[in-house]
N, C-alpha and C positions, 0 to 999 in steps of 0.2 A: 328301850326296846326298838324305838321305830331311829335312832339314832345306831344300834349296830345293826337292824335290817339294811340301812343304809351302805354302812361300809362292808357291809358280807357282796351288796350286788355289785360294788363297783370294783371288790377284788378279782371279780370271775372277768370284767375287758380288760383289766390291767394286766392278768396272766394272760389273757388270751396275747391280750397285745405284744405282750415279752416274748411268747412264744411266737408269732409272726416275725417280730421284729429279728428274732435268732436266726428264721428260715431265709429270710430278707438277705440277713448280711451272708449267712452261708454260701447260699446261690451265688451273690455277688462274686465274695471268695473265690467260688470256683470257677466262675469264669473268668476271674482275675486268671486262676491257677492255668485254664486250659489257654487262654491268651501267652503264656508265657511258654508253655511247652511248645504251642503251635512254632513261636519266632527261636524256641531253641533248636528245636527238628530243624526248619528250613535254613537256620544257621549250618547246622551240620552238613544238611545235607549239602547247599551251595559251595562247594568245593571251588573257590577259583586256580584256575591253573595260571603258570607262570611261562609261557612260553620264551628258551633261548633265544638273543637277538646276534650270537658270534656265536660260530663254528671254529673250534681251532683242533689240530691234529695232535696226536694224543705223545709223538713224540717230541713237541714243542716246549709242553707243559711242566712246567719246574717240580719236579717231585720234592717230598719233605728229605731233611737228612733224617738219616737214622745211626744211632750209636748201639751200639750192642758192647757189656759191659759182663764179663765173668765174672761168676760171685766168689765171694771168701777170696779176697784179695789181700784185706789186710793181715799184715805181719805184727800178733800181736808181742812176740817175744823183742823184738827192736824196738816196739814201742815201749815197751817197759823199759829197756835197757837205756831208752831217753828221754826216761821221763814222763812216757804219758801211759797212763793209767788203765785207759780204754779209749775205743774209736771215739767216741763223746766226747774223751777229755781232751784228744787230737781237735776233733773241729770246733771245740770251743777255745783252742792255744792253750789250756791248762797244764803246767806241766806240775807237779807235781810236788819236787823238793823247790821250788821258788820260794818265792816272797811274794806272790799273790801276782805279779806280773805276767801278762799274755805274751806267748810268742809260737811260733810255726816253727821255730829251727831248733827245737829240743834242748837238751841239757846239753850237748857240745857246739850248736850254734850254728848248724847245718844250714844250709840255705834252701829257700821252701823249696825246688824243685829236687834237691839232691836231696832230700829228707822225704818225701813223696819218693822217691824213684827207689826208696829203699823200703819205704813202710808199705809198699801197692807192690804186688807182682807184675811185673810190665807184663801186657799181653799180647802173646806169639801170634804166628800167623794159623798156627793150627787150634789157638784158642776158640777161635768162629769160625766156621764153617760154612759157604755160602757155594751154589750152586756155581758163579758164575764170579770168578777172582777179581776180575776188573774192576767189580762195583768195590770193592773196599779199598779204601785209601789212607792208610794211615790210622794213628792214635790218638787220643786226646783223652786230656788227665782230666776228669768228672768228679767233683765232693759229692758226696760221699763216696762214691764206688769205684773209684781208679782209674786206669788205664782203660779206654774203652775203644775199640773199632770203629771207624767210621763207615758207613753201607752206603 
């Protein structure tokens, strides 16, 4: 009897204690928590700016090229008639009645540009359409999409 009187009184500071000790860490927690939001806000908000050190005039400045390429270029009826199967089996050189060997100049042995110049529709000057003619200069032959405009 006076052996569980014992342990009945010492369960009630043990709980007590567990439950102080829960409130303990919680608090702590959250001012861990609110410490961290504080330095995330003032991170945010401190915005540094990066002020310009050159001024330059804006018709100095090398603009990017641009190509402009019309779609549906390729000829797939010549492709077949040399060989290649589909645009896929063109840029991968697969031609079809082989022997497993790669090549770009088809079943009669075309040379890559005169084979290209046949399988792509060259693109006219009324392919693109640009406000201001000058900017466009010329073609250039682009895998996969052909003949393209240069702006």
């Amino acid at each position: 009897f006076v052996g569980r009187y014992l342990h009945s009184r010492m369960e009630v500071p043990r709980k007590r204690l567990q439950i102080i000790s829960r409130y303990v860490i919680q608090i702590i927690l959250f001012g861990v928590f609110l410490f961290q939001m504080q330095n995330a806000i003032c991170h945010y908000m401190n915005r540094d700016t990066v002020e310009s050190v050159k001024y330059e005039n804006l018709t100095s400045i090398k603009l990017p090229v641009l190509y402009v390429c019309p779609k549906n270029q390729f000829n797939f009826s010549f492709a077949r008639d040399h060989g290649y199967g589909s645009l896929s089996s063109f840029l991968l050189g697969m031609v079809t009645r082989t022997s497993g060997y790669l090549t770009w100049g088809g079943e009669k042995n075309l040379s890559f540009p005169e084979l290209t110049s046949k399988l792509y529709k060259p693109v006219g000057e009324d392919d693109v359409i640009v406000e201001d003619r000058s900017t466009v200069s010329g073609s250039k032959f682009i895998l996969p999409y052909g003949f393209c405009r240069r702006i």
